[in-house]
N, C-alpha and C positions, 0 to 999 in steps of 0.2 A: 504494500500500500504506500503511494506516493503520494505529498499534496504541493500544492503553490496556493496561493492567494488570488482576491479578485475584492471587489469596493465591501461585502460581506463578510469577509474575512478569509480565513484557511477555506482553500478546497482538494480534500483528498480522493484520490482514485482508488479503486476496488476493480480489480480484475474478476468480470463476471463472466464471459462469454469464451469459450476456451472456440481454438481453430479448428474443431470440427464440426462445433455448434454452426460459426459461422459461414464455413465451405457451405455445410448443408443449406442453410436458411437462403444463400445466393443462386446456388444451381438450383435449389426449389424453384424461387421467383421466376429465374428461368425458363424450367419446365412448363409452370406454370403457364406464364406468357404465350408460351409457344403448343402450348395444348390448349388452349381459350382462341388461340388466334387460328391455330389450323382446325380447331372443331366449330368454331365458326362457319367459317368456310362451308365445311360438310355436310354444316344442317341449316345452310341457304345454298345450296349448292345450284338448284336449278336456278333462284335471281342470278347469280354469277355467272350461268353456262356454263357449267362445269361438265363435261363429258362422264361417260363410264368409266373410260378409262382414268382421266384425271379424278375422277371421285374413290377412286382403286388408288391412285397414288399418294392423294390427301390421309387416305387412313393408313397408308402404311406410311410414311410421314409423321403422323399421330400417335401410332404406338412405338415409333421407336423415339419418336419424346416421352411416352408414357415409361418405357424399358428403363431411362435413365430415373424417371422418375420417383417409379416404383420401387430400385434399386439404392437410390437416393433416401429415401421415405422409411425402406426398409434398416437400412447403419441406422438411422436417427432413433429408430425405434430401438433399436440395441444398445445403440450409447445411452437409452437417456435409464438404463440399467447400469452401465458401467462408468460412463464419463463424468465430468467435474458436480460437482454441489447441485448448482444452483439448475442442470440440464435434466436432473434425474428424473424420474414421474411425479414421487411424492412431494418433487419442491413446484408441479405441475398441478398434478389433477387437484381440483378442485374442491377437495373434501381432506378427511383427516380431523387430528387433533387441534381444536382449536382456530380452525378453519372459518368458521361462521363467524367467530367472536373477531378475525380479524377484518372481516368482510363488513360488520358492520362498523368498526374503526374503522376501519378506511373512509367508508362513505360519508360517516359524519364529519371525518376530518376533512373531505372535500369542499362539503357544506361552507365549514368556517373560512376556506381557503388558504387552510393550512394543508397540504395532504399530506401522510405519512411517506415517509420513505421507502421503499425495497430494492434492495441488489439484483434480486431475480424479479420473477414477476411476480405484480402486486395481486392481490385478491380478484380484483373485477379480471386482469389481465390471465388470470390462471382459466379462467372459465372460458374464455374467446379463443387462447391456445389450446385448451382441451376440443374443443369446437371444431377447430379448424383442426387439426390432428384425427378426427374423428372423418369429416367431411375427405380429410387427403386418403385416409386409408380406403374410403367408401368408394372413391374413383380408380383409385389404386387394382382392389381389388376387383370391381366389377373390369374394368377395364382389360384386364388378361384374361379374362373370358368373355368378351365382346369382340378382342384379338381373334381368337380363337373361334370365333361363328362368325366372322367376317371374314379375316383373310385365310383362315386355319394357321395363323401365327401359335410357337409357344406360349404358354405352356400347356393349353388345352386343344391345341391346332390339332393335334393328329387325330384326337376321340373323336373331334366332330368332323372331319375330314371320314374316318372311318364312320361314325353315324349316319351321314348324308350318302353315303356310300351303297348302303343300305346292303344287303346281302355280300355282291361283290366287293365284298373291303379291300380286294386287292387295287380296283382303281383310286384309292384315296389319295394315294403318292401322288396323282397325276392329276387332281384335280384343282382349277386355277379361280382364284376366288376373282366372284360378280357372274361364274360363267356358270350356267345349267348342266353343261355335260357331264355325263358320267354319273349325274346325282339322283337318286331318287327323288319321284318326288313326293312321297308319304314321308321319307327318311326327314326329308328336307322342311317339312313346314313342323313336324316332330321337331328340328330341333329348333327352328324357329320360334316355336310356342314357350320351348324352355328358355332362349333368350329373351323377349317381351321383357321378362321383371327386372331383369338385368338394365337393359337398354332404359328402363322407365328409374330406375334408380341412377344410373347413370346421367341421366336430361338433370333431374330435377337436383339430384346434389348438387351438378353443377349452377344452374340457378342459386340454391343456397351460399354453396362457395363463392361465387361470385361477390353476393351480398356480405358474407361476411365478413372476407378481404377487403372490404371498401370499407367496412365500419372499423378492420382492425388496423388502416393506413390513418383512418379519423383521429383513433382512439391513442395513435403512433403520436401526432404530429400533437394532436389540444394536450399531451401529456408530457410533450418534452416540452413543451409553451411553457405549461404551469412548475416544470420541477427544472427545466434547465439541466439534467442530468446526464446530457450527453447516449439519449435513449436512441438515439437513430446511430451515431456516430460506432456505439458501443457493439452494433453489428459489421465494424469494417475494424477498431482497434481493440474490441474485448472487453473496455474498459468505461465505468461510467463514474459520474464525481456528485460527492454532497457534500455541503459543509459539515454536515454530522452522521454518524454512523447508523446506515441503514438500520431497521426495524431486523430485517433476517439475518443480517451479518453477526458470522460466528467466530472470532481471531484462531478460533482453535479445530476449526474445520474446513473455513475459506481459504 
């Protein structure tokens, strides 16, 4: 822990965000970005003209943004078992010992426009990261099996490749996703039917996701306003500053 001064007094830094948290959180944005902006595309495909074949090349486009993503999605979910303090779940989900009682401290202390301090995230902020970790896994996971009954991508490509196949499984190898050939077609709207809930959970998270990313960039920005804590910055050095020693900070754990 370092500090310098400013017209308040001492301001010390607290090393919160270790370099995998941060990797993750960028190439997320990322994926992000570029799985919103190429499913766009896909589900206005006819206003754009989009061909068959280019609506074949947009989803696979798509799922190897999803590949990185999911893969991405997937360390984060393991570190936040193994890596620093403040990334693990329990300093995360939203519940726990004492949990409530800081949630409504917090709020009243916003009231007075004092708000309390945290190193990691604050109370409200535990609940929106829980949210959105819920919402990434929901895309995450539907989406390798949307892979999988669109292009016959892994990790479920081959089953349904063999399902649509329908008796003769031997042609599965050879069959070219958007195209009829070679597929049954009872096999074919069979597996259609099991994709529906998928594809309908898919639409709509992402609507959710959408909405929530925009409340959690809101909730970014009116929060480094009020605390000045270096809350945006602290995802490119690690590092965020108070004049006094955060609410969660432990000298014998941090």
């Amino acid at each position: 822990m370092n500090h310098a001064s400013d017209n308040h007094g001492p301001v010390y830094s607290y090393r919160v965000w270790d370099r995998s948290v941060r990797l993750f959180h960028w190439l997320n944005v990322i994926c992000v970005i570029g799985l919103i902006g190429v499913g766009l595309v896909i589900m206005n495909n006819k206003s754009f003209g989009v061909s068959a074949d280019g609506k074949i090349l947009l989803k696979t486009i798509h799922v190897y943004f999803g590949y990185v993503f999911a893969a991405n999605l997937t360390w984060r979910i393991a570190w936040g078992f193994i890596g620093g303090r403040f990334c693990r779940w329990p300093a995360i989900f939203p519940f726990g010992k004492g949990y409530l009682n800081s949630l409504i401290s917090y709020l009243k202390a916003l009231k007075t426009g004092r708000p309390v301090h945290y190193a990691g995230h604050n109370p409200v902020a535990r609940m929106m990261a829980t949210l959105l970790f819920l919402l990434l896994i929901a895309q995450a996971s539907t989406g390798l099996i949307l892979a999988g009954t669109d292009l016959y991508f892994p990790p479920f490509g081959q089953e349904m490749a063999e399902w649509v196949a329908g008796e003769d499984r031997g042609l599965a190898a050879e069959l070219k996703p958007g195209s009829k050939e070679g597929v049954d077609p009872v096999a074919y709207q069979e597996m259609r039917a099991f994709r529906k809930p998928f594809i309908t959970i898919h639409n709509y998270a992402f609507y959710v996701l959408s909405a929530a990313i925009l409340l959690h960039i809101i909730g970014v920005v009116v929060t480094e306003i009020k605390e000045k804590s270096g809350l945006v910055s602290a995802m490119f050095t690690g590092n965020k500053f108070f004049h006094q020693k955060p609410l969660d900070w432990d000298d014998d754990e941090a």
